[in-house]
N, CA, C and O atoms as a printed pandas DataFrame, in Angstrom:
     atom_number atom_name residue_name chain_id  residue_number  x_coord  y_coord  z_coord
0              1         N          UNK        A               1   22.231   20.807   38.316
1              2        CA          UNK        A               1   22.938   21.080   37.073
2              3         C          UNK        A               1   22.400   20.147   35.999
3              4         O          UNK        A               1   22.209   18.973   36.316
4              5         N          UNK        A               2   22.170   20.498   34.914
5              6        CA          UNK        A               2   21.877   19.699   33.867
6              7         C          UNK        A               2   22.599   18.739   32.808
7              8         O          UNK        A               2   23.180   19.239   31.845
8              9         N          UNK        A               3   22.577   18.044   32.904
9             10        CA          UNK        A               3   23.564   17.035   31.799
10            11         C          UNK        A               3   23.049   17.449   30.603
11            12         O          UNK        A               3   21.991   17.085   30.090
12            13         N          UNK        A               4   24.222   18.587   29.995
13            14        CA          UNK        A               4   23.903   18.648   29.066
14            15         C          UNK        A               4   24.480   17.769   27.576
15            16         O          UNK        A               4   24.359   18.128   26.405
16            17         N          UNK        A               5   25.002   16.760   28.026
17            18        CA          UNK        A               5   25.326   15.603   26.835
18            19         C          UNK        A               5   24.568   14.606   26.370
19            20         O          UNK        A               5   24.811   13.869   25.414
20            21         N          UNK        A               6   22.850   14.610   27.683
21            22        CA          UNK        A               6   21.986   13.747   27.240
22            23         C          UNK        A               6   20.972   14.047   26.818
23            24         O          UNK        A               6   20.368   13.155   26.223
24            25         N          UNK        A               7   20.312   15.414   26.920
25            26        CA          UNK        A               7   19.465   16.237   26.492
26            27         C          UNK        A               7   19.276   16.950   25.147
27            28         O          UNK        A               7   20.162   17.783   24.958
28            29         N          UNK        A               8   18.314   16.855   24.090
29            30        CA          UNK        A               8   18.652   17.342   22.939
30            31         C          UNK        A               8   18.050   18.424   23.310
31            32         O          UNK        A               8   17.221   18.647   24.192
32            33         N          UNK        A               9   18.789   19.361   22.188
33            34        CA          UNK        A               9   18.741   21.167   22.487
34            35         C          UNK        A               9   18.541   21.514   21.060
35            36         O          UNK        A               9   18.634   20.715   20.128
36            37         N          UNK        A              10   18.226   22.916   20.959
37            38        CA          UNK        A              10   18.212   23.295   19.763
38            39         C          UNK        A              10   19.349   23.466   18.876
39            40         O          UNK        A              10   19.588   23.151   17.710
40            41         N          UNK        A              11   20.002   24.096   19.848
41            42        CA          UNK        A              11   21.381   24.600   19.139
42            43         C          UNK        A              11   22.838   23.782   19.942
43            44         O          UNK        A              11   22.950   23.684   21.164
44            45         N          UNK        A              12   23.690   23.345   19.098
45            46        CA          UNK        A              12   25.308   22.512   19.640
46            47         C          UNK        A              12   26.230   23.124   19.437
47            48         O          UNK        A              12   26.241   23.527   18.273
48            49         N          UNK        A              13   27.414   23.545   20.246
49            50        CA          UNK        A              13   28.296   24.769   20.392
50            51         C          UNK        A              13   29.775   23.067   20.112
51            52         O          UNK        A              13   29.905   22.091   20.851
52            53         N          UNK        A              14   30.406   23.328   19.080
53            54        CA          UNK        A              14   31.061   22.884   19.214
54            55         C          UNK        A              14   31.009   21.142   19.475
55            56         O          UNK        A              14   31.837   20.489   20.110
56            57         N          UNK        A              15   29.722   20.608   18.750
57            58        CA          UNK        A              15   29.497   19.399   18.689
58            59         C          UNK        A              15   28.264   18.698   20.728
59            60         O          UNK        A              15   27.522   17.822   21.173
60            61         N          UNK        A              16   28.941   19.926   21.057
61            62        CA          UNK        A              16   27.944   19.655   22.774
62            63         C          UNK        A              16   26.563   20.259   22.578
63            64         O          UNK        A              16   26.435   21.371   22.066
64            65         N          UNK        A              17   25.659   19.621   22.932
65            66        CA          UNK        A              17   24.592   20.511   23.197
66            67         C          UNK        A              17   24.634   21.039   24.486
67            68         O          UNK        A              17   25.164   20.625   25.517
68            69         N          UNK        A              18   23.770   22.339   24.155
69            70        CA          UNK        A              18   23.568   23.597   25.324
70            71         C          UNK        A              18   22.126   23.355   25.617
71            72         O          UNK        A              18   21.387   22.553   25.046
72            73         N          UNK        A              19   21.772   24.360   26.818
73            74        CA          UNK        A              19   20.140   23.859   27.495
74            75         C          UNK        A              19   19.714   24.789   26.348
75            76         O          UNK        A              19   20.431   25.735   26.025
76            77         N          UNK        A              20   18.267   24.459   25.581
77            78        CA          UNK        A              20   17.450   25.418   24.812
78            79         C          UNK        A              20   17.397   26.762   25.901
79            80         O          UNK        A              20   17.311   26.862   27.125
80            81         N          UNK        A              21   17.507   27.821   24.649
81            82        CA          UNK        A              21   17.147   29.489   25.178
82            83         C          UNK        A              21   16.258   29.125   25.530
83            84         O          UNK        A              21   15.781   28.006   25.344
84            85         N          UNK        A              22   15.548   30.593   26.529
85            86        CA          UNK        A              22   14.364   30.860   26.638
86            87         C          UNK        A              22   14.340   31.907   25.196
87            88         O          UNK        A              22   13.380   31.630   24.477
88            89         N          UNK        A              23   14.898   32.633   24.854
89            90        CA          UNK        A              23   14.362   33.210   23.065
90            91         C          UNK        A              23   15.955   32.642   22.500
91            92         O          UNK        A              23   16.978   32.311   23.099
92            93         N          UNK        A              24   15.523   32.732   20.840
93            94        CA          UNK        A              24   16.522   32.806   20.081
94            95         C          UNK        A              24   15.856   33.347   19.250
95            96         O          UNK        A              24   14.680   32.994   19.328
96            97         N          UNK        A              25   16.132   34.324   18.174
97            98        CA          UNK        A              25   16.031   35.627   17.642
98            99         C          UNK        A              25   17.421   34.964   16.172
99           100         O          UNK        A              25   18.615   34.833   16.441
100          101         N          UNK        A              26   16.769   34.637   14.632
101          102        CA          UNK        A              26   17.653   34.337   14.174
102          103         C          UNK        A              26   17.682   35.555   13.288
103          104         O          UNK        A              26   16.635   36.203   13.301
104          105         N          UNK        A              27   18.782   36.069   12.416
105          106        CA          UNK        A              27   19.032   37.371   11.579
106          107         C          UNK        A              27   19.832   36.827   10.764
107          108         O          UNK        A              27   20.435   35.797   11.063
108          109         N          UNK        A              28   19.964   37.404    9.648
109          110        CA          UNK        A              28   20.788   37.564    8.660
110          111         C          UNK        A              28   20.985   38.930    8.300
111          112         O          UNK        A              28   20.224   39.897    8.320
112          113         N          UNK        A              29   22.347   38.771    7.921
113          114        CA          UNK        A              29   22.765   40.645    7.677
114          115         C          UNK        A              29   23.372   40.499    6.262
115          116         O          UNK        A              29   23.772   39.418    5.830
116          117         N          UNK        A              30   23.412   41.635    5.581
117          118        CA          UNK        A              30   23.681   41.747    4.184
118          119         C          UNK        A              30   25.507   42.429    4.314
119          120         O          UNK        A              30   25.732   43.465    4.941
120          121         N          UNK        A              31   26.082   42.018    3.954
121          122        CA          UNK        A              31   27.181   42.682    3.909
122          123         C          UNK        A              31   27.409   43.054    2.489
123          124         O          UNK        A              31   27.272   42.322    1.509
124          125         N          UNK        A              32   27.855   44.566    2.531
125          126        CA          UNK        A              32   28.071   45.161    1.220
126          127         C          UNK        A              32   29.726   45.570    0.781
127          128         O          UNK        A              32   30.607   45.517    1.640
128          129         N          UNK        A              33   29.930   45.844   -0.174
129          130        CA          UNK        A              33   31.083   46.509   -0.426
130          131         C          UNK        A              33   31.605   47.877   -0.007
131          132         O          UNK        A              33   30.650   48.532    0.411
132          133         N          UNK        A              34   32.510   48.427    0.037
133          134        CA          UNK        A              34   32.885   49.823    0.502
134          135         C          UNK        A              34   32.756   50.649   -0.560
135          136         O          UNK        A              34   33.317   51.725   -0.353
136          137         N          UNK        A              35   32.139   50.548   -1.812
137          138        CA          UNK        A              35   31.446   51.447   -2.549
138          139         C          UNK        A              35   30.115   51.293   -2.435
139          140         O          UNK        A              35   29.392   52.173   -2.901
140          141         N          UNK        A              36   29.730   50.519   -2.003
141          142        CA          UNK        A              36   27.570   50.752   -2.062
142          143         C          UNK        A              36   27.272   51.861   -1.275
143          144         O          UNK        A              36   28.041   52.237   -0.391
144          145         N          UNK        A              37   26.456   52.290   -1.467
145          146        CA          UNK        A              37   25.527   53.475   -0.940
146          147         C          UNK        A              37   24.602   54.168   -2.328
147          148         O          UNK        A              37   24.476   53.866   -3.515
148          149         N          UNK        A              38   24.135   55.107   -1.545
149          150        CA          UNK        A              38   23.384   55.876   -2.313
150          151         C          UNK        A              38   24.666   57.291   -3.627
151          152         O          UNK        A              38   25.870   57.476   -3.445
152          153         N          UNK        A              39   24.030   57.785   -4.459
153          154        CA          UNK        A              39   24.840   58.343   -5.310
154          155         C          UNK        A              39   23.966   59.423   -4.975
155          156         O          UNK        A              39   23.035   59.515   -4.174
156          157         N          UNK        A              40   24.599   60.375   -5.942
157          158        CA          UNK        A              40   24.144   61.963   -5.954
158          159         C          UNK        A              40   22.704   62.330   -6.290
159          160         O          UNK        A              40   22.086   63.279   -5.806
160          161         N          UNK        A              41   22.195   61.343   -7.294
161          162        CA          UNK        A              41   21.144   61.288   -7.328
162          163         C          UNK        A              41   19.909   60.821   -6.538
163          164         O          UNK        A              41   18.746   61.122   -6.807
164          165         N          UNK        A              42   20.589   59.554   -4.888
165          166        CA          UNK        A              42   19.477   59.254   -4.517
166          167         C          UNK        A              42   19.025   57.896   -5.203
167          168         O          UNK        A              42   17.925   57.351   -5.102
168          169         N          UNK        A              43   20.026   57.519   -5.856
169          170        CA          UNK        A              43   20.059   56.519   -6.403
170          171         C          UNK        A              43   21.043   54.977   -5.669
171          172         O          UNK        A              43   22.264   54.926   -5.819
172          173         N          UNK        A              44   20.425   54.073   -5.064
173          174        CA          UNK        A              44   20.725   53.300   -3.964
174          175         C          UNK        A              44   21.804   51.808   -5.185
175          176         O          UNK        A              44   21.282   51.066   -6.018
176          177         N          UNK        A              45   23.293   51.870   -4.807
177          178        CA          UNK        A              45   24.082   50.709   -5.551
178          179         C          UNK        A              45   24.685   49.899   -4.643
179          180         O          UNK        A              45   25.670   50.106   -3.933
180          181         N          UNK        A              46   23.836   48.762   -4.771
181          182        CA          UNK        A              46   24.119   47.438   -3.774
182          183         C          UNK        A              46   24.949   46.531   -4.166
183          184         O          UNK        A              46   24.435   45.711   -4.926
184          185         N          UNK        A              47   26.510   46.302   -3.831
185          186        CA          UNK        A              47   27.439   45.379   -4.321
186          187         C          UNK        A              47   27.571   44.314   -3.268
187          188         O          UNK        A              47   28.524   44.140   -2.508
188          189         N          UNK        A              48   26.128   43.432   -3.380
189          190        CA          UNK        A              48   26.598   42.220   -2.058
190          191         C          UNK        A              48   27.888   42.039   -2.108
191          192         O          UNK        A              48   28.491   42.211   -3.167
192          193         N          UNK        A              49   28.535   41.651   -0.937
193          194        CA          UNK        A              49   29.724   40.501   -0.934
194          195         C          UNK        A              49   29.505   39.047   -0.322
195          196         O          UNK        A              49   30.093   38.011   -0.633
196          197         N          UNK        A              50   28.479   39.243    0.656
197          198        CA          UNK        A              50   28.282   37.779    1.435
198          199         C          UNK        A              50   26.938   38.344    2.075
199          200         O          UNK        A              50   26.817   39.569    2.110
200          201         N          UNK        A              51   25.869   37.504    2.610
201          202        CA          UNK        A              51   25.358   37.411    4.097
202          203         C          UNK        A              51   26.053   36.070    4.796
203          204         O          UNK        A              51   26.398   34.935    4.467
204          205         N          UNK        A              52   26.035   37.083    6.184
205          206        CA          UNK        A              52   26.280   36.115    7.845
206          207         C          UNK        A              52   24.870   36.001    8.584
207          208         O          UNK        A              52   23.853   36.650    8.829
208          209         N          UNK        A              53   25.191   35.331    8.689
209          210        CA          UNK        A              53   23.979   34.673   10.416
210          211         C          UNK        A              53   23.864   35.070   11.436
211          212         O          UNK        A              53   24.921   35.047   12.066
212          213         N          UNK        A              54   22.813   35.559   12.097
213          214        CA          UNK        A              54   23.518   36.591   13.584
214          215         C          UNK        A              54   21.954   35.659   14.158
215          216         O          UNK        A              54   20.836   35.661   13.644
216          217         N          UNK        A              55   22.501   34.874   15.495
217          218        CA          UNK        A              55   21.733   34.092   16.430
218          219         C          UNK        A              55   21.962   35.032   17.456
219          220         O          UNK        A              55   23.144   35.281   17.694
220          221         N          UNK        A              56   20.618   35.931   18.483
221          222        CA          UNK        A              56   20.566   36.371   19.528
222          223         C          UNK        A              56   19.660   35.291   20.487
223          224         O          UNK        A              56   18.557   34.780   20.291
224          225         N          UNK        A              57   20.532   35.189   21.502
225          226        CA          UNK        A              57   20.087   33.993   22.437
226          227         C          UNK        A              57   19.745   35.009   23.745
227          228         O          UNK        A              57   19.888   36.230   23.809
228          229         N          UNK        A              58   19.418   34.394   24.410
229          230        CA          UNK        A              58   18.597   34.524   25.933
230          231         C          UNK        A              58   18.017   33.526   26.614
231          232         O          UNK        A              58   17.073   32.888   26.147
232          233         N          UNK        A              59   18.623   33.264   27.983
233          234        CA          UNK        A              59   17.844   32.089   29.196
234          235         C          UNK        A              59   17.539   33.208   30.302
235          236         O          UNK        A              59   18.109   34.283   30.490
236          237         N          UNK        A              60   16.423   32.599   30.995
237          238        CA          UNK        A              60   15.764   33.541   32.135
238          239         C          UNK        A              60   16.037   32.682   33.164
239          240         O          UNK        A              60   16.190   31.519   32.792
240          241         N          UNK        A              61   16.132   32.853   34.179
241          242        CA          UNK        A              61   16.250   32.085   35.461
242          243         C          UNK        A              61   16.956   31.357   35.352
243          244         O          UNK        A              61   16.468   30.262   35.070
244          245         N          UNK        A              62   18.231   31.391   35.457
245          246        CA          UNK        A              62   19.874   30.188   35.290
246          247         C          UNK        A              62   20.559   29.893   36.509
247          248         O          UNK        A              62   21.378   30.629   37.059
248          249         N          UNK        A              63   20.049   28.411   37.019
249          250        CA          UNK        A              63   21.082   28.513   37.983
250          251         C          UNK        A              63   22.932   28.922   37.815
251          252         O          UNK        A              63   23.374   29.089   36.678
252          253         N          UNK        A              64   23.748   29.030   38.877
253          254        CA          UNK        A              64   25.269   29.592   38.593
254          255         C          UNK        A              64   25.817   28.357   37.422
255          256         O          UNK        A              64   26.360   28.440   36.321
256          257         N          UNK        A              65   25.488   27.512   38.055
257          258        CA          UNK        A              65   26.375   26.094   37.390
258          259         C          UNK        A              65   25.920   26.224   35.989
259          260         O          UNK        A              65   26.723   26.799   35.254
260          261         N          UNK        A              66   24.772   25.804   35.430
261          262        CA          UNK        A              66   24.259   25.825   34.139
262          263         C          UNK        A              66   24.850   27.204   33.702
263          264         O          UNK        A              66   25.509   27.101   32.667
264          265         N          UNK        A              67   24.785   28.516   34.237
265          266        CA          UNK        A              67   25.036   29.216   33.395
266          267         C          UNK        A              67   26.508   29.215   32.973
267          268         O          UNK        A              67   26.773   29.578   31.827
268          269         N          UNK        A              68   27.746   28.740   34.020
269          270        CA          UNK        A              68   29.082   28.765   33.741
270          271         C          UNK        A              68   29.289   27.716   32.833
271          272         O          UNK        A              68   30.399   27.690   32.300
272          273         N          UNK        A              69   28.290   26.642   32.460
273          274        CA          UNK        A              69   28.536   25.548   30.883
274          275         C          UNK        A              69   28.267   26.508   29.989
275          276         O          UNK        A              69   29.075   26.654   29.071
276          277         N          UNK        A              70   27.268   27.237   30.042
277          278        CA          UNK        A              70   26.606   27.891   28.800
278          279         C          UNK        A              70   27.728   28.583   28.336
279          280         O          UNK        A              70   28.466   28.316   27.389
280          281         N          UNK        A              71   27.767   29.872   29.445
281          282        CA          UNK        A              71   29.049   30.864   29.154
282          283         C          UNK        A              71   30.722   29.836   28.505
283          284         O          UNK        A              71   31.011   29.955   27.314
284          285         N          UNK        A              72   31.315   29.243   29.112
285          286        CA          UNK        A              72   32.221   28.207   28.837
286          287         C          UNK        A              72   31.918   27.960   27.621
287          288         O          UNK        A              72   32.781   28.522   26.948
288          289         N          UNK        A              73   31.063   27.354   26.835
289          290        CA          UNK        A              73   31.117   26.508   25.265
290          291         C          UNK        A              73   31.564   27.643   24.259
291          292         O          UNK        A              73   32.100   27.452   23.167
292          293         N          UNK        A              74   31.183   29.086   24.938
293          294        CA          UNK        A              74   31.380   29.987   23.877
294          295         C          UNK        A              74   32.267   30.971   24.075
295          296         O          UNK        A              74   32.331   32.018   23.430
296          297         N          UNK        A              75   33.246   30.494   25.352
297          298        CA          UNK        A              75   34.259   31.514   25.408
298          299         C          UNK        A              75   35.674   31.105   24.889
299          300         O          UNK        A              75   36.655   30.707   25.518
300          301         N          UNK        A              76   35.469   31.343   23.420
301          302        CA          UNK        A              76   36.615   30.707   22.269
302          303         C          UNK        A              76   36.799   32.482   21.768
303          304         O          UNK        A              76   36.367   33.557   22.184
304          305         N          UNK        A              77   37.873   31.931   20.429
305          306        CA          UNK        A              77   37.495   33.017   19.927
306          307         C          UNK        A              77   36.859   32.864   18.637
307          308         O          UNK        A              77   36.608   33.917   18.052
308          309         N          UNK        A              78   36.515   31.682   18.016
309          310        CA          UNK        A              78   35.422   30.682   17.190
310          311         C          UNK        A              78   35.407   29.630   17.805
311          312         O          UNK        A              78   36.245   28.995   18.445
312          313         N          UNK        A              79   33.661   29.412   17.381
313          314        CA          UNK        A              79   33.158   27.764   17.374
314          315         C          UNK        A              79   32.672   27.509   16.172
315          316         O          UNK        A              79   32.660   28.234   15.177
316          317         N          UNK        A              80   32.089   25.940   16.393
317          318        CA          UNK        A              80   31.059   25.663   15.023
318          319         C          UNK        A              80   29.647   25.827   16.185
319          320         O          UNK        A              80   29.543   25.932   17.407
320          321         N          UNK        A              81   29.028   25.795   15.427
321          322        CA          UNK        A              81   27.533   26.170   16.165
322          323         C          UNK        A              81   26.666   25.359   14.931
323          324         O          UNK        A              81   26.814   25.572   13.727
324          325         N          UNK        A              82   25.673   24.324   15.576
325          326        CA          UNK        A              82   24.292   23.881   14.678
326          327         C          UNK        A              82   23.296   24.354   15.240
327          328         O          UNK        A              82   23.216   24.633   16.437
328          329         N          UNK        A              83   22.412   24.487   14.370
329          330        CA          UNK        A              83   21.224   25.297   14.561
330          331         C          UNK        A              83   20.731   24.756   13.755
331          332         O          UNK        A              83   21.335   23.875   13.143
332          333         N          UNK        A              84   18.990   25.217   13.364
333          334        CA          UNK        A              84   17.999   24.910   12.499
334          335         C          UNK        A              84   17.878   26.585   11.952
335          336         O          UNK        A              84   17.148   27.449   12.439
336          337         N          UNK        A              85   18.837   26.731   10.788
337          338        CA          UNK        A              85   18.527   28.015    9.846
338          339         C          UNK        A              85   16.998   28.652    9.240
339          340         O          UNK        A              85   16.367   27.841    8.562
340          341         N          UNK        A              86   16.675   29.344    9.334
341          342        CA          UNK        A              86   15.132   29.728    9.077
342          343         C          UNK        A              86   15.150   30.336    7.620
343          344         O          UNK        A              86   14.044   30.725    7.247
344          345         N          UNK        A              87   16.039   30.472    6.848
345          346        CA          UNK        A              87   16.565   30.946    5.500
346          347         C          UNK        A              87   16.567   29.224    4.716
347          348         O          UNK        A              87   15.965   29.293    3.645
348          349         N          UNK        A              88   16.960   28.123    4.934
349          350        CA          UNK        A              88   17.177   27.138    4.291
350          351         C          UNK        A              88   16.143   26.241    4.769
351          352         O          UNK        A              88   15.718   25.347    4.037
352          353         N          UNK        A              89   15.597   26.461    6.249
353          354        CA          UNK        A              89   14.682   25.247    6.738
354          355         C          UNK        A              89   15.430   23.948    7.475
355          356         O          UNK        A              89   14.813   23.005    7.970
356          357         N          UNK        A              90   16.606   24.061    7.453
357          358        CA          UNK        A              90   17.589   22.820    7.232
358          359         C          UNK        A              90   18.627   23.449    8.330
359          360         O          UNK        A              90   18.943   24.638    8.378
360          361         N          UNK        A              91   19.237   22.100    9.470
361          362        CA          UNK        A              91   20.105   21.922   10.151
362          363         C          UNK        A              91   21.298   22.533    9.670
363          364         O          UNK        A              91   21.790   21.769    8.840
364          365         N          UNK        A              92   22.084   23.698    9.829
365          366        CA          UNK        A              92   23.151   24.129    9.716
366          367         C          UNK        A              92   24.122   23.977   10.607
367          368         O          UNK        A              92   23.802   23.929   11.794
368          369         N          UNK        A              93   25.670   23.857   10.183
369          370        CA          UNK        A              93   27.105   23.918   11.194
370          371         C          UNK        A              93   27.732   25.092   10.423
371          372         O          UNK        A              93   28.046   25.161    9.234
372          373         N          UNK        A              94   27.856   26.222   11.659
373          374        CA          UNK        A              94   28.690   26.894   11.114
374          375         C          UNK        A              94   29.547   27.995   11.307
375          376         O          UNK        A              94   28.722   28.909   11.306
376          377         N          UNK        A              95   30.746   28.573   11.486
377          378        CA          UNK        A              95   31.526   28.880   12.328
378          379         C          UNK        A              95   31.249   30.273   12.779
379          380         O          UNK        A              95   31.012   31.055   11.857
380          381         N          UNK        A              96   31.218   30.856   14.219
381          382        CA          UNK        A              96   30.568   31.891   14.483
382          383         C          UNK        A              96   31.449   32.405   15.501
383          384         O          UNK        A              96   32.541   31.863   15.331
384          385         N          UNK        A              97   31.496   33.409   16.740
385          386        CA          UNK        A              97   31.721   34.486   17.316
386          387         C          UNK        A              97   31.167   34.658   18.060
387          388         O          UNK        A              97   29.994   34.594   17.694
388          389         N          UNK        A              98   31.298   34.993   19.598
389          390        CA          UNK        A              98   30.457   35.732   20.394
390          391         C          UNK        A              98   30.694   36.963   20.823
391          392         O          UNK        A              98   31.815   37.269   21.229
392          393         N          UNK        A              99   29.810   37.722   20.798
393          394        CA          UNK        A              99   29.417   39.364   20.927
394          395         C          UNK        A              99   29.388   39.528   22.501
395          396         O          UNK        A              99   29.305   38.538   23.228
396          397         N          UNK        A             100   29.444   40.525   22.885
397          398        CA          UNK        A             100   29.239   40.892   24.725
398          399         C          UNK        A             100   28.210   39.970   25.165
399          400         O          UNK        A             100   27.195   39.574   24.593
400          401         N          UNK        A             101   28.743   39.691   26.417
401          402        CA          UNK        A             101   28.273   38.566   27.017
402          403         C          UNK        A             101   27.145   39.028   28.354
403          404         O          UNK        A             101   27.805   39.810   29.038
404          405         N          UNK        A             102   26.126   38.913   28.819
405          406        CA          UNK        A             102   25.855   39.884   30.256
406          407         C          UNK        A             102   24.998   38.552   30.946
407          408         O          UNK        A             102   24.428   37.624   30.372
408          409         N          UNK        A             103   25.107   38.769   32.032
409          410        CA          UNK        A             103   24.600   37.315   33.191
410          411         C          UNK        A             103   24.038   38.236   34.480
411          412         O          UNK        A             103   24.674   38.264   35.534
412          413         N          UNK        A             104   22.871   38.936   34.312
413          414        CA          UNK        A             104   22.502   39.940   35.622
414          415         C          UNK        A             104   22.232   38.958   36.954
415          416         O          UNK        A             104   21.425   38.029   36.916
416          417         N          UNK        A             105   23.025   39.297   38.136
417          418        CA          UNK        A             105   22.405   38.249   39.119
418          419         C          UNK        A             105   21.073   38.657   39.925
419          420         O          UNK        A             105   20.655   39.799   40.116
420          421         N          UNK        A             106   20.537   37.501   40.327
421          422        CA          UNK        A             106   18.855   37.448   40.344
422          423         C          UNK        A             106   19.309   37.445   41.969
423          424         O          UNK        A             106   19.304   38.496   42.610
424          425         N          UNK        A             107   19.751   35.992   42.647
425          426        CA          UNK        A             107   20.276   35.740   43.926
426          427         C          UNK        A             107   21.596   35.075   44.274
427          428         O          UNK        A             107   22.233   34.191   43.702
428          429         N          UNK        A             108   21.809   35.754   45.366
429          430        CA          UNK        A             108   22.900   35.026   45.591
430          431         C          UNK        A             108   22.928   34.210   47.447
431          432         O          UNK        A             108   23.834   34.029   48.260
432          433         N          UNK        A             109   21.475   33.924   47.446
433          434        CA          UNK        A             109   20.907   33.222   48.677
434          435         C          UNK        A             109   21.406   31.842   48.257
435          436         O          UNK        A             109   21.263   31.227   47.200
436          437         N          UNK        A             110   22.075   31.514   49.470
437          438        CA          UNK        A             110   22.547   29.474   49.507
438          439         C          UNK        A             110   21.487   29.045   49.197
439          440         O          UNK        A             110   20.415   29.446   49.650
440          441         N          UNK        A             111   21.715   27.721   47.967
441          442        CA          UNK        A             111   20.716   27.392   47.647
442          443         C          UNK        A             111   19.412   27.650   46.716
443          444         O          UNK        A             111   18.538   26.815   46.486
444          445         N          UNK        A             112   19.478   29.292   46.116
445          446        CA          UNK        A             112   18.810   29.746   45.605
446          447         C          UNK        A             112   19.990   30.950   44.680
447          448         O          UNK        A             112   19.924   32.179   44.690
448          449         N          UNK        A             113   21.031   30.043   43.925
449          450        CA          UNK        A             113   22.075   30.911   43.247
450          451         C          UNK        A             113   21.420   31.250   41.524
451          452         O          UNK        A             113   21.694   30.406   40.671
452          453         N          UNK        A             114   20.619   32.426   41.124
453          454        CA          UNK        A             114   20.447   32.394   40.052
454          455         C          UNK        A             114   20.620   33.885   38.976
455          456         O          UNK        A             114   20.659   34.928   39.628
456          457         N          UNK        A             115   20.684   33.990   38.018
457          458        CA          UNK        A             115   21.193   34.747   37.534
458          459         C          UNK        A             115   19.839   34.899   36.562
459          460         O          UNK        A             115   19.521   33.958   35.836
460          461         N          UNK        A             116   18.820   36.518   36.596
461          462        CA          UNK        A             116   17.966   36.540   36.222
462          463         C          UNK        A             116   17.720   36.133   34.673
463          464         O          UNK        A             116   16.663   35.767   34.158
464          465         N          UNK        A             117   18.894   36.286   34.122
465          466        CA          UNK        A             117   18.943   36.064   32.399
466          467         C          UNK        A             117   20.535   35.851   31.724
467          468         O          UNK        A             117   21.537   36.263   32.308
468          469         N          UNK        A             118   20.570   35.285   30.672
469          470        CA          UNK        A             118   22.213   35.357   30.242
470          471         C          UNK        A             118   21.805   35.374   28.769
471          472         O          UNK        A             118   21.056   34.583   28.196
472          473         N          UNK        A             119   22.378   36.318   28.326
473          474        CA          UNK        A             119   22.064   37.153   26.787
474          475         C          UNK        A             119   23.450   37.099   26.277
475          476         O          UNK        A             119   24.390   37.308   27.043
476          477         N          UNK        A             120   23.671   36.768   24.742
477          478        CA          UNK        A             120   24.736   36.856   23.933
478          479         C          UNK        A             120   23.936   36.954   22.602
479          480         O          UNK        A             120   22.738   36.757   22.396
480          481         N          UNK        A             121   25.239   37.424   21.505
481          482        CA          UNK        A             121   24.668   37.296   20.033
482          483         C          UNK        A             121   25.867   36.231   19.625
483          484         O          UNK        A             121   27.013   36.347   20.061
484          485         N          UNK        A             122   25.516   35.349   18.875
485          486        CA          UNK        A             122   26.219   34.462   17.961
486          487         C          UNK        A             122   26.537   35.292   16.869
487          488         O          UNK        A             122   25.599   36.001   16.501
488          489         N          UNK        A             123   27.972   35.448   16.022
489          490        CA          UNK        A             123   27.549   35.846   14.617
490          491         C          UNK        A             123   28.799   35.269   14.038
491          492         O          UNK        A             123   29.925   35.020   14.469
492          493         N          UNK        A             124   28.115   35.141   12.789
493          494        CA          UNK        A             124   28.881   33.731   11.983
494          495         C          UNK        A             124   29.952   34.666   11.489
495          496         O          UNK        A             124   29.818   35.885   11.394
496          497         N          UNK        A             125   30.827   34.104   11.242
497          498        CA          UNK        A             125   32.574   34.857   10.903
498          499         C          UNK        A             125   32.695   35.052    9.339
499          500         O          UNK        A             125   33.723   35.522    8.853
């Protein structure tokens, strides 16, 4: 199992660091108003209201233990989450969500307990 309180990681769920993904996949989404769309003409009216942050994570080969910390930091119904934002360049904290969770098991041989991958999306609230 990994100590994950002495290890720096990319991303901190709630002030703890987590083991680095094997991917993280960062997004931003545009959120619009409930009048934007296109008009009769084909003519496209964009009333931002905000963008959110959407972090898609993935680890490959997880032992059980590591993966039940991972899963655990984010089974709230918010955290704060830091990351390194790819929009600012700069260390962000900031309060997010987790999306369906999936942990496919790889083995379940003594000694060889691993779970081929554990996939979630972060998305900021």
């Amino acid at each position: 199992m990994m100590n994950m309180a002495v290890k720096k990681t990319l991303i901190q769920i709630n002030g703890k660091y987590i083991p680095n993904p094997s991917s993280l996949q960062w997004g931003i989404q545009s959120v619009s108003a409930s009048n934007a769309g296109r008009d009769m003409n084909g003519d496209m009216h964009v009333n931002l209201v905000t963008q959110k942050r959407k972090l898609e994570l993935a680890w490959k080969a997880v032992d059980f233990a590591t993966a039940s910390e991972i899963l655990k930091a984010v089974n709230h119904a918010t955290f704060n989450v830091t990351y390194l934002d790819a929009l600012t360049n700069n260390t962000e904290t900031k309060e997010f969500y987790v999306g369906d969770r999936s942990a496919p098991v790889y083995s379940y041989a003594v000694g060889h307990q691993w779970y081929s991958n554990i996939t979630f999306n972060l998305i900021e609230v």
